[in-house]
N, C-alpha and C positions, 0 to 999 in steps of 0.2 A: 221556796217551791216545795211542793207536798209530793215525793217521790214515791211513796205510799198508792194514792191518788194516781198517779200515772202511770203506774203498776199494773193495777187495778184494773184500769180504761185499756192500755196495751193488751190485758189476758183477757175480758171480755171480748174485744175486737177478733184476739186469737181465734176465739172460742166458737165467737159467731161463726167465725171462716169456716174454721173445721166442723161443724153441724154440718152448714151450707154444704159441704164437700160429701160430707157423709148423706147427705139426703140427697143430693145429684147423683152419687156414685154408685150406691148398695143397692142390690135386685131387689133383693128382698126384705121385705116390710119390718118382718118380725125383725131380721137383725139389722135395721136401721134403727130400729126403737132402743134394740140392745145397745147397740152402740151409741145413740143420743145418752141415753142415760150413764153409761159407763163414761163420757167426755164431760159431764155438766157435773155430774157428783163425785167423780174421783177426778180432783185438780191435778191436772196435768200429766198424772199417771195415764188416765183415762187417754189424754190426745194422745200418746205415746202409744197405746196398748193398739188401739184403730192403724194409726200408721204402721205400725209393726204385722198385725194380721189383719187389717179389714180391707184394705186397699182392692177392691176389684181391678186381679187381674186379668179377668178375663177378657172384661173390655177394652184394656189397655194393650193386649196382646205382647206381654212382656216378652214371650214363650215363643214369640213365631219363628220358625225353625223347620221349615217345607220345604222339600227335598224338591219338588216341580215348582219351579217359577215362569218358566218360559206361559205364556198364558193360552197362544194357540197347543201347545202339547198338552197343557192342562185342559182345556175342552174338549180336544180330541179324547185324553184318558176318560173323562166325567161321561162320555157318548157312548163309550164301549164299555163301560162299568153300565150304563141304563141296560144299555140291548143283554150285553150277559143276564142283568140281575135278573132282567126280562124272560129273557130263555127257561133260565133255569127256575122261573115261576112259574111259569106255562107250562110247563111240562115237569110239576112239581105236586106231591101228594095232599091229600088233603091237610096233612098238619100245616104245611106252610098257606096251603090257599086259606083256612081260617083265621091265619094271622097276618093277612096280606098288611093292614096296616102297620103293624109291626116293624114289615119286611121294609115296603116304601118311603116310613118314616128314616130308617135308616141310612139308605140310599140318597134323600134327599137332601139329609142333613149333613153327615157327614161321609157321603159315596162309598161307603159299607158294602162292598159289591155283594149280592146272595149266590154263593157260588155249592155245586152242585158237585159229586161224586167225592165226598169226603169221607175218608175212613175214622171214627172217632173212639178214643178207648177213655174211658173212666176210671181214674185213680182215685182210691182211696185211703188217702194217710201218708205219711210219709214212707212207710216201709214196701208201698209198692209203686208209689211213683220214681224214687230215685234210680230204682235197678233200671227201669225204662228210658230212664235220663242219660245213665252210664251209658245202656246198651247201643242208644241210637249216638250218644257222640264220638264215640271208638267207630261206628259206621258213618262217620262225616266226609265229603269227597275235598268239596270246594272249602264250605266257609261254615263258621260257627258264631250265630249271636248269642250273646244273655243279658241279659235286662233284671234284677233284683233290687226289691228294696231291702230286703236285709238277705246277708249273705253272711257267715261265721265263718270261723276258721279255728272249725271242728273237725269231729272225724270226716261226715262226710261232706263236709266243705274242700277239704284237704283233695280228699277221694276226687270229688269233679275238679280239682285247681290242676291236680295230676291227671287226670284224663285228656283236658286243654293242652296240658302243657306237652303233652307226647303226640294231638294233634298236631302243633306249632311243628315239629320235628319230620312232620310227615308230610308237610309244608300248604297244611289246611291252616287258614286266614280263622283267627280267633278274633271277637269281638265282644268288649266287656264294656258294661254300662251298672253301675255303682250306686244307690242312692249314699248320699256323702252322712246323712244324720243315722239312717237303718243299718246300715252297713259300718262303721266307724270301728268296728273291732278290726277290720280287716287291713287298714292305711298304711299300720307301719309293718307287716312283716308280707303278709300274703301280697297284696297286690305289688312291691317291689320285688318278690316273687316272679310274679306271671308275668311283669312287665321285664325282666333280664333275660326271662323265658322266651320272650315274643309274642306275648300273649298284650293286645294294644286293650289299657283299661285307662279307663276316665269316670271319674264321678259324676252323677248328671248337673247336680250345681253345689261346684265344691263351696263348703261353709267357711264365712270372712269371720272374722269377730265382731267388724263393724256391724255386718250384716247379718248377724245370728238367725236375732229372733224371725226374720223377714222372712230367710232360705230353708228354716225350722219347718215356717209353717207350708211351704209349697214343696211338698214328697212327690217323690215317685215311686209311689206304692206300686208300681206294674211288676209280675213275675213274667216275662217273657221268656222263653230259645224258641230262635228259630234255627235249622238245620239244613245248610244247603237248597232252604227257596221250598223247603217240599215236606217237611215236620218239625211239625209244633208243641211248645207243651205253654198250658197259658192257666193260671186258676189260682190258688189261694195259698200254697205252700210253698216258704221260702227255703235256702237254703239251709239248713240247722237240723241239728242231733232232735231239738226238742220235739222236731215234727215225727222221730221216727220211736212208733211204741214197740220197745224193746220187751220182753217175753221176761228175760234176764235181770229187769230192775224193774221188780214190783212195784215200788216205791215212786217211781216215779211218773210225773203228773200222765193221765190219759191226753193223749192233743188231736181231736177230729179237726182233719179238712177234706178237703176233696180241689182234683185236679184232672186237669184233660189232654191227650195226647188226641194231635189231629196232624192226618195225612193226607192232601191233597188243595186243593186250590183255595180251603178258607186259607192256609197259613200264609194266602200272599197280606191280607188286608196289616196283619202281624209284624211283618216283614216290613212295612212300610212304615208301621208304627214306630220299630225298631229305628230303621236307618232315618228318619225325622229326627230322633233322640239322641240317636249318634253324631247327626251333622252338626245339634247344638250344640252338644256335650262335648265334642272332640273338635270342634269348628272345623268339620272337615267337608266334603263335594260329594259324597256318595251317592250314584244315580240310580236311576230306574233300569240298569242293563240287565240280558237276557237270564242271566249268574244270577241275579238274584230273585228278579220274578218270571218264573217260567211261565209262558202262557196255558192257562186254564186247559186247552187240549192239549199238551206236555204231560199231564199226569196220565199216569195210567186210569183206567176207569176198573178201579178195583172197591170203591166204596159207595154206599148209597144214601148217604148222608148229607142233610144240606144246612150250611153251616154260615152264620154272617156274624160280626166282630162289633163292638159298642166299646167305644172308646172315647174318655173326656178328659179336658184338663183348666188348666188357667190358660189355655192356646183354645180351645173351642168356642167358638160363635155361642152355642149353647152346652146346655149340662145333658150332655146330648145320654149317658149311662144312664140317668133319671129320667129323662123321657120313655126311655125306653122300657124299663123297669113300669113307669105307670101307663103304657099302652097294653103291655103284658098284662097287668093286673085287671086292665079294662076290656081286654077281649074273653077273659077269662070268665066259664060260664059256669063252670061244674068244679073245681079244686083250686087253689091255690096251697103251696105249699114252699116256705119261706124257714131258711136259714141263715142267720148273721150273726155274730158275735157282737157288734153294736148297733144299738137302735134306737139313733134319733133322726127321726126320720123328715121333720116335716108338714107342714100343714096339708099337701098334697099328698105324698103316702097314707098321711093317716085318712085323710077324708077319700081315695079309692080305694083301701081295704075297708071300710067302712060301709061304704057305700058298696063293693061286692058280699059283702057280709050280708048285708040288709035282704040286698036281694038275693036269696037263698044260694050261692058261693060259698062251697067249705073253705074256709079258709083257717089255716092252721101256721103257729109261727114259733120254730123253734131259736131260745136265747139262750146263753151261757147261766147257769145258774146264780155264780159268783163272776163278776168281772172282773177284769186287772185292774180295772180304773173303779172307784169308791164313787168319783164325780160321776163317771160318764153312765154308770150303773141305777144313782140314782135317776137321773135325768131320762134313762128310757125305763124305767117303772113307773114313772109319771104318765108316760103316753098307755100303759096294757089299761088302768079302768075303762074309761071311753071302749077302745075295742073290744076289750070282755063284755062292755053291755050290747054293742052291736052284734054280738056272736063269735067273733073270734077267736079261738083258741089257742091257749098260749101256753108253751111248755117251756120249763127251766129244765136244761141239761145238769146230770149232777153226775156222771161217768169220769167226766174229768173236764179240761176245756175245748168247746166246739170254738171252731175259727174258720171253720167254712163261709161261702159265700153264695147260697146256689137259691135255684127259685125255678117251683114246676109249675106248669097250669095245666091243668086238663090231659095230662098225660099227652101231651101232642108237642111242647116244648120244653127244654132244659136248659138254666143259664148258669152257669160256671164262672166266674170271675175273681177280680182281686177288689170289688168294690162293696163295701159296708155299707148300710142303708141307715148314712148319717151325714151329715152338711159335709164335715170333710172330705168323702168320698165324690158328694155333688156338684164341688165348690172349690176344696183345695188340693186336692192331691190330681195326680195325675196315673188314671186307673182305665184296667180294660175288661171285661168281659167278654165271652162268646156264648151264643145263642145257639143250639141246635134242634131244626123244626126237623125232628124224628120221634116216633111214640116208643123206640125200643129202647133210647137213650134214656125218655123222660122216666117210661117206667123203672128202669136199673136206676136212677135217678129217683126215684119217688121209694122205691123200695130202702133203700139207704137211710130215707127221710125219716120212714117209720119204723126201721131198728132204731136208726137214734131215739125218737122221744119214747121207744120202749126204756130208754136208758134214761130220762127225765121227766118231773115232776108236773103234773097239769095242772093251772092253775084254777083253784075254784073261784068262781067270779065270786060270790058269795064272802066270803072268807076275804077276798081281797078288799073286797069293797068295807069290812068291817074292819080290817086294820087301823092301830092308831091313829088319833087325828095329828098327831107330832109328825108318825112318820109319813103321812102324805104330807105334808107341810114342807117336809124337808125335799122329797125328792121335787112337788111343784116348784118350790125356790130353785133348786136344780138347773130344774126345764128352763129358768130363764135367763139362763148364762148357755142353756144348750145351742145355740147359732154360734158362739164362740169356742164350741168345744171342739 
């Protein structure tokens, strides 16, 4: 018998399967192709690599973890989230009414309610979001969430561990949610810490060995606190020394982000994000009671900001932070103005910056100059030719590292998030965003835009396009491993 032969016939057969699997399974085109070729030219590496990251789970809803199951309270909620979102569009300024679809998109998809009389402050950097962090959880009544993907246990990791930790004492309900890969300095000292403390912490999906590579690639890159149902901080800096630029250590790297402090009834959409996370993570019942989401007239009406939440993961029907992000793009008439630290964006990002470009839309997009990642650096310097020729302008940061996440249009909205304008962000992590349709926000927001690229380098289309034929070479090979990056 020719065992060779029957080998052969067995991994073929495999082979066929697994295509089959991947061409039923995969949204998306390009990394169906990627991944057909990764399974057929790398033997058995390749089927390995698919099942390890390509598995759409979004379709498969590995993730479902929703706090309303009774289904008449769930259409009752979905009724009074329309009429709110309603209200507060009708009698809503013109920034929101130019971005009505925006707004309805959101509502529709994932009941993003547009809620009205938010107060919203704009952090920038680590050295002044964290005082604000301190200040507001030393004023905590009832309960304290946090949500990180990376959290240290640094100075001022330490600082917020002891700030919890003397809520607990004062018999305020702490709540900690962990990413188990971002977070991993923390396992063995700090979080056995908070938890002898009383401080209730679980990792959102703790790491098996068996299950590495699998849990690796699904993050929960979200920065969440919510605070007693009634403030929020939500946006792009984590826990860590590194975000804070210190005056005192010259030497050390510059680190831009930006982050948002919100007070008043967007922080319910938050709050619900949170305790979904929490019921996975800790398989615990926590419901919708009054403690945690106070109704919309509960607030005081001390802010005039209107504020709505964009939120995706491998649990979302759709990639609902990307639609969002190119409905933004596609209302936009007069500016766009884009900051990410990664950028691979897509056949859809690229073709509506493109296509706002064309049609005379300043469009302007600030990247890290040098990235942490060599791969992932090449791979979006392969995507700026194409939009250098369509007109968009593209600046490398050279100050130090930008790691913000923000996006202005027209001076009329500003978004603030933890999500990259890159597949993972679209695809596998699990990220949020908030949206605020106000022009004082977007301008303090736009202005921040343009000190930074006073601080980075603009690229000449000219110049770019004369570059090496090696080194285009090398970042296009790149781009086509970028669906897996």
């Amino acid at each position: 018998m020719n065992w060779l032969l029957i080998f052969e016939i067995i991994y073929l057969v495999i082979l066929l399967l697994v295509c089959l699997r991947i061409i039923y399974d995969t949204r998306s085109t390009t990394k169906t192709l990627a991944y057909l070729l990764l399974a057929i030219f790398v033997p058995f590496a390749g089927m390995l690599f698919y099942f390890s990251f390509g598995i759409n789970y979004r379709k498969r809803k590995m993730y479902s973890k929703k706090i309303i199951a009774d289904d008449d309270l769930s259409g009752k909620l979905r009724e009074d989230i329309f009429k709110y979102s309603k209200h507060t569009f009708d009698h809503s300024d013109p920034e929101v009414q130019s971005n009505r679809e925006l707004a309805i998109m959101l509502v529709k998809d994932s009941f993003s309610p547009l809620t009205a009389n938010n107060e919203v402050k704009l952090l920038v950097n680590g050295e002044y979001k964290f005082p604000e962090v301190l200040s507001a959880i030393r004023q905590a009544k009832h309960h304290i969430h946090i949500e990180y993907y990376i959290y240290e246990d640094d100075e001022i990791g330490c600082a917020i561990a002891d700030a919890l930790i003397q809520k607990v004492k004062e018999g305020v309900a702490v709540r900690f949610i962990y990413d188990d890969f971002g977070s991993r300095t923390i396992r063995k000292k700090l979080i056995p810490r908070l938890k002898e403390a009383g401080v209730h912490a679980f990792p959102f999906y703790r790491i098996i060995f068996i299950a590495l590579a699998n849990r690796l690639n699904y993050r929960n890159h979200r920065k969440i606190i919510v605070i007693d149902g009634s403030t929020a901080f939500v946006g792009g800096i984590n826990v860590s020394d590194r975000y804070i630029n210190n005056t005192e250590e010259p030497n050390k790297l510059f680190w831009r982000d930006t982050h948002l402090r919100i007070d008043g009834p967007g922080v319910l959409y938050l709050q619900y994000l949170f305790l979904c996370d929490w019921n996975f993570c800790a398989n615990d019942h926590l419901h919708s009671d009054a403690m945690f989401f106070p109704r919309p007239s509960a607030f005081p009406v001390e802010g005039n900001k209107v504020v709505q939440i964009a939120a995706s993961g491998p649990d979302s029907d759709t990639p609902t932070i990307l639609f969002s992000l190119l409905q933004a793009i596609n209302l936009a008439t007069e500016e766009i103005l884009i900051t990410t630290p990664y950028f691979i964006p897509g056949e859809s990002l690229i073709d509506a910056l493109t296509v706002a470009a064309l049609g005379g839309v300043a469009v302007k997009l600030l990247v890290p100059g040098v990235s942490d990642s060599v791969l992932v650096n090449a791979a979006a310097r392969s995507y700026y030719g194409g939009l250098l020729k369509a007109g968009v302008e593209i600046y490398l940061y050279t100050k130090g590292f930008v790691h913000a996440k923000t996006l202005v249009t027209d001076r009329k909205i500003a978004i603030v998030g933890t999500a990259n304008m890159d597949y993972r962000s679209f695809d596998l992590n699990f990220e949020v965003n908030a949206i605020v349709y106000d022009r004082e926000v977007a301008n303090e927001l736009a202005a921040v835009f343009y000190a930074d690229i006073a601080a980075a380098e603009k690229i000449d289309p000219i110049v770019w396009e004369s570059r090496p034929v090696w080194k285009q070479l090398l970042e296009k090979t790149a781009r086509l491993v970028s669906p897996l990056l």
